[in-house]
N, C-alpha and C positions, 0 to 999 in steps of 0.2 A: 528325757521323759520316757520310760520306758512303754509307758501306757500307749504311745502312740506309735509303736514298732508295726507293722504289717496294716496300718489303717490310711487312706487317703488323708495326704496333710498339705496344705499349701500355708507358703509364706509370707506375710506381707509386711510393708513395710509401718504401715499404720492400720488401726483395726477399723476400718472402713467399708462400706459395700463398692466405692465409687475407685476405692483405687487393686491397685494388679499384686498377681503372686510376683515374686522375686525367686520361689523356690520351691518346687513339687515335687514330693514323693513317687515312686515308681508306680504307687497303687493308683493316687492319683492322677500321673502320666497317661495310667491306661484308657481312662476316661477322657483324654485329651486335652486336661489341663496342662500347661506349662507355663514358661516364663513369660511374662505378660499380657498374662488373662486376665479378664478384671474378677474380683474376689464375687460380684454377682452372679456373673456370667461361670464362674467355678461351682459356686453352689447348685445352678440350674446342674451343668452336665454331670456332677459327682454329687450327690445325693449325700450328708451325712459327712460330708468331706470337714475336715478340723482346720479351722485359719486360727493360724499361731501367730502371735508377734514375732518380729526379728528383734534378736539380740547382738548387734554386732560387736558390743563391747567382749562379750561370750563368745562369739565366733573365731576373734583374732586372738583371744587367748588359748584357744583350742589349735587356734591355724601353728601359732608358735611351739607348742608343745609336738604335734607332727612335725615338723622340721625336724626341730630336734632328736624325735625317735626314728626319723629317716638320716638325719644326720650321720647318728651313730651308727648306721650301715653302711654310706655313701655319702661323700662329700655332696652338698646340696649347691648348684651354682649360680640358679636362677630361680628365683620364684614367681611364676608368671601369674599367679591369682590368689585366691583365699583357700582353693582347693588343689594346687596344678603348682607344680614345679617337673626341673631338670637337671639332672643329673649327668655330667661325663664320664664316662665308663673310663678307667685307666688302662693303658694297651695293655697290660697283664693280664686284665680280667677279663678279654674281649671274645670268651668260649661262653658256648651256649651253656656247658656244667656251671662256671661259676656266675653267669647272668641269673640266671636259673635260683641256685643257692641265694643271691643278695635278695631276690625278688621273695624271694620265702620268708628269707630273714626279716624284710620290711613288714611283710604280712602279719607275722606272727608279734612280731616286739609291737604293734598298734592294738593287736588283740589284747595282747597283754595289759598294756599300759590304757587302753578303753575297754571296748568289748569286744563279740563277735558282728557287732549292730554296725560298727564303723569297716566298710567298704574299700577296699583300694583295688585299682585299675591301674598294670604297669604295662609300657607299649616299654620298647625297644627297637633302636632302629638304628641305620648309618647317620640322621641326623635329626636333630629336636622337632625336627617338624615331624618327619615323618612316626617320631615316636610320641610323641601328642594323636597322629591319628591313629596308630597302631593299640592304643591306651582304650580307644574306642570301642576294637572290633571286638572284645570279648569282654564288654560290660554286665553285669555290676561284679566286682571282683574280680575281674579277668589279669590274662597274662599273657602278653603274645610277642612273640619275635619277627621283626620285619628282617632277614636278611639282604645283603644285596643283591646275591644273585639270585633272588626267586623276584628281584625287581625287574619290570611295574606288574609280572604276570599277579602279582600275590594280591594288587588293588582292585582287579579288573570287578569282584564282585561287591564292591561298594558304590553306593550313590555320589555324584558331582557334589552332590550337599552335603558327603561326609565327610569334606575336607576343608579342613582350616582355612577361610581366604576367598571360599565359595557361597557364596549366599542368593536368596531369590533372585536377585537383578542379574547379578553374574552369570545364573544360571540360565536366562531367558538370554543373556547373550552367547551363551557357549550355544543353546540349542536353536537360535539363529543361522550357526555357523554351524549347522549341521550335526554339533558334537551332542550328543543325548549320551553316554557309556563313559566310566572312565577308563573303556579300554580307547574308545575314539579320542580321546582327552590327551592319553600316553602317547597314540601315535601321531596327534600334530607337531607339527614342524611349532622350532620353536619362535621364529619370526610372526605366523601367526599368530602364535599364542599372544607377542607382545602386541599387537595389533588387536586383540580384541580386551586384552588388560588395560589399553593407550598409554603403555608404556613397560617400564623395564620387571615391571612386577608378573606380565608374564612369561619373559623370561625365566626368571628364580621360583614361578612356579614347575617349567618345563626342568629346571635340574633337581631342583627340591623333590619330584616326582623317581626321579631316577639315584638320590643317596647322597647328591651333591650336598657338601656343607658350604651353605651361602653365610658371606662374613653380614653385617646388620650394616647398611647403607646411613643409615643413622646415625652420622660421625660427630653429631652437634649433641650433647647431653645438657645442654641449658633448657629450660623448662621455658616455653613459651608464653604460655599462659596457667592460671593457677585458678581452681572455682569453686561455689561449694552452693550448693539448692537443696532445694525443700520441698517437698509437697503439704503445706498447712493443712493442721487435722480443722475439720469444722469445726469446732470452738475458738479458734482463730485465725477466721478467714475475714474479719470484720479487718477495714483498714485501722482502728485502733490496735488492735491485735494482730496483725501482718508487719506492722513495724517494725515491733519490737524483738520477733521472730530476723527480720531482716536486719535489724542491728548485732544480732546474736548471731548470724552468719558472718556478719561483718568482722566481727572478733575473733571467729574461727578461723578466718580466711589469710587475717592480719597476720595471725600466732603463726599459721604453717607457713607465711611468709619470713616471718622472721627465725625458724627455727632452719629453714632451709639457708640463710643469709641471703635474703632477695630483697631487691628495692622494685619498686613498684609505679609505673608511670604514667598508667590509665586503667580507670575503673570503668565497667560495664554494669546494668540492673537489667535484667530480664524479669517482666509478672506475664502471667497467667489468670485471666480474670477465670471466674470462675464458670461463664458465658463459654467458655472458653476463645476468646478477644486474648490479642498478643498483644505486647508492648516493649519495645528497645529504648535504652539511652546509654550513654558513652558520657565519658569527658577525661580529660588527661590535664596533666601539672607536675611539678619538679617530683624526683625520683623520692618515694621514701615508702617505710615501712610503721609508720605510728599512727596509732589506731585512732587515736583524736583524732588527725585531720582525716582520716580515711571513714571515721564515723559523721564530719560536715560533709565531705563529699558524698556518703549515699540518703545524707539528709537532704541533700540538695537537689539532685536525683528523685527524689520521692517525690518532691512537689512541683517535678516537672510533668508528673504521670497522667494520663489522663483518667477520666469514668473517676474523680474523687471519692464518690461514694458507693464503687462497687466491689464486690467483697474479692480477696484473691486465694487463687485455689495452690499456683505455684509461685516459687522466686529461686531466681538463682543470680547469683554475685560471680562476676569474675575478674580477674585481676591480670591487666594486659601489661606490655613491653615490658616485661621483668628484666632485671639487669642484679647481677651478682655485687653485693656491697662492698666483697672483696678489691673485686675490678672497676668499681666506678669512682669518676671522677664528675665532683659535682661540678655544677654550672658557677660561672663570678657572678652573675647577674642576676639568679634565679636563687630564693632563699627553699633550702629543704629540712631536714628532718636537723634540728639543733643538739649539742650534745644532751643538752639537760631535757629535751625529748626522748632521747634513745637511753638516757637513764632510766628514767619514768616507766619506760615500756619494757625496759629489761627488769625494773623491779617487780613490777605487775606482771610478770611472767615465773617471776623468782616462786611471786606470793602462791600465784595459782597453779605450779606445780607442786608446790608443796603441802597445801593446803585442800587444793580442790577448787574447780571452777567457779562456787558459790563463794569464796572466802572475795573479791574482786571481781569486781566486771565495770563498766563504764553501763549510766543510769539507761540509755537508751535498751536498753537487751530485758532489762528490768519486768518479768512475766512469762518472760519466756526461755530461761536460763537449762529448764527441764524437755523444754519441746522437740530441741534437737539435736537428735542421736545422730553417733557415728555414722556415715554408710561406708562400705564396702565396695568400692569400681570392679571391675574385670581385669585391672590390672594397674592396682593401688592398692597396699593392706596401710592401714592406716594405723598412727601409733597413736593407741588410745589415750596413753598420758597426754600428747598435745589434739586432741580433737573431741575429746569427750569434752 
């Protein structure tokens, strides 16, 4: 929308006074909106400021086509968000000329294929960390090289809070311990440091700071847990209408279980009234991924809730002790998901990728098949064919 180029724009997720931006423009930055301000409280400080809907169905297809135009310069090897990836430099290319050159090339090939309107910020460094914060220091469009040896003198004038890993609490404990500067930061010893992380996390900040490339301690890639929430717009925050919102999570949550091949062996409901009052429930049973009985289960769930007839603002569903279907072995005693169950649910999966989410659904969802949009995590692009 070109109309909204140089004007204060926030984003949100529903067109609401009551809920928060997800996403603010630079103009509106200045006035001190950002990510989770509520859209009221953005109108009071930016005057004239423009609350747009999010589109994430539009945003991941936008996200996919930059890869691909970054691709074509540099192999792409992670993608850490909707906006942020990483790339390995090949030893060949590890001179400031040819960094240089690829960081252009990416520049120009997004101009091209969007406009001048799309932004890119590329850091480089001895390791991904460090080149996520380097990606910072000369925003919006910037381009900056961390080398090693201008390491830590090159951080020393950035805030504790410009670094990935560092957030308020953190921050009121580094300045506990004295440390206010990230030149005081570089020069703690690195036992310290793990002493005030309470544990090995600040150690791999203390090398990550200095070019070390730290391998990911994270050697388990089985998915723990699996979820997916909502904030209901007020026209359905009535418990007649929260349900069927919550059955249609229910079905979203099912499909990305099955598309991942995960069985599933305890369900969680989280609401939010609208009081703002919380409310938990759990319950577990043999491992399966079929949305029938996964739809009795958060019916059953529902009417464990209390405040019957108070309206709800949030829900979110989650889906515990996941176990890979590959790898499991069912129970002799415990009856689970039958074959002519995982027929059923593999056809009903057939139907509505081919067709579209309306062509099938199970009746509980029934009202609320349009209400809920993809979202976008911090580090989850979600594939619109199974989540829309």
């Amino acid at each position: 929308h070109p109309y909204l180029r140089g004007r204060p724009v926030g984003v949100a997720p529903l067109l609401a006074e009551s809920t928060c931006c997800i996403a603010a423009s630079y103009e509106a930055k200045a006035f001190g909106v950002k990510t989770g301000t509520r859209v009221a409280d953005a109108r009071v400080m930016c005057p004239g400021i423009e609350i747009i809907h999010a589109d994430p169905p539009e945003y991941v297809r936008i996200h996919n086509e930059i890869v691909d135009v970054v691709e074509s310069c540099i192999h792409v090897d992670h993608v850490l968000s909707i906006d942020e990836m990483v790339c390995w430099l090949p030893l060949n290319w590890r001179t400031e000329e040819k960094v240089t050159e690829v960081a252009h090339q990416i520049k120009q090939r997004l101009e091209e294929r969007f406009s001048s309107a799309i932004k890119c910020s590329i850091g480089v460094a001895p390791n991904g960390w460090l080149a996520k914060v380097a990606s910072k220091m000369k925003k919006p469009d910037g381009f900056f090289i961390v080398n090693h040896a201008d390491l830590p003198r090159c951080l020393y004038d950035l805030e504790l809070l410009d670094l990935h890993g560092v957030g308020k609490n953190m921050e009121l404990r580094l300045h506990a311990k004295g440390i206010h500067t990230l030149e005081q930061l570089c020069h703690t010893p690195k036992q310290v440091l793990r002493a005030i992380w309470s544990g090995v996390e600040g150690e791999r900040m203390w090398h990550k700071l200095r070019g070390d490339v730290i391998e990911d301690l994270d050697k388990d890639p089985t998915k723990k847990s699996m979820s997916h929430g909502h904030v209901l717009p007020p026209d359905l925050r009535s418990p007649q209408k929260a349900i069927t919102v919550i059955h249609r999570l229910m079905q979203k949550v099912a499909l990305r279980a099955r598309v991942h091949g995960l069985l599933v062996g305890a369900l969680k409901l989280n609401l939010r009234y609208t009081d703002r009052a919380v409310w938990s429930q759990s319950m577990s049973f043999p491992e399966t991924s079929d949305s029938l009985f996964l739809t009795k289960a958060i019916r059953s769930l529902w009417k464990l809730r209390p405040y019957k007839h108070a309206c709800i603002h949030k829900a979110d569903i989650v889906l515990l002790r996941l176990v890979s279907s590959e790898n499991f072995t069912p129970s002799l005693f415990e009856q689970g998901t039958s074959e002519k169950q995982s027929n059923l649910n593999q056809a009903m999966d057939q139907i509505t990728s081919k067709f579209g989410k309306q062509a099938l659904y199970l009746g509980g969802a029934h009202g609320a098949m349009d209400s809920v949009k993809p979202k976008i995590a911090f580090n989850h692009i979600p594939d619109v064919d199974v989540e829309a």
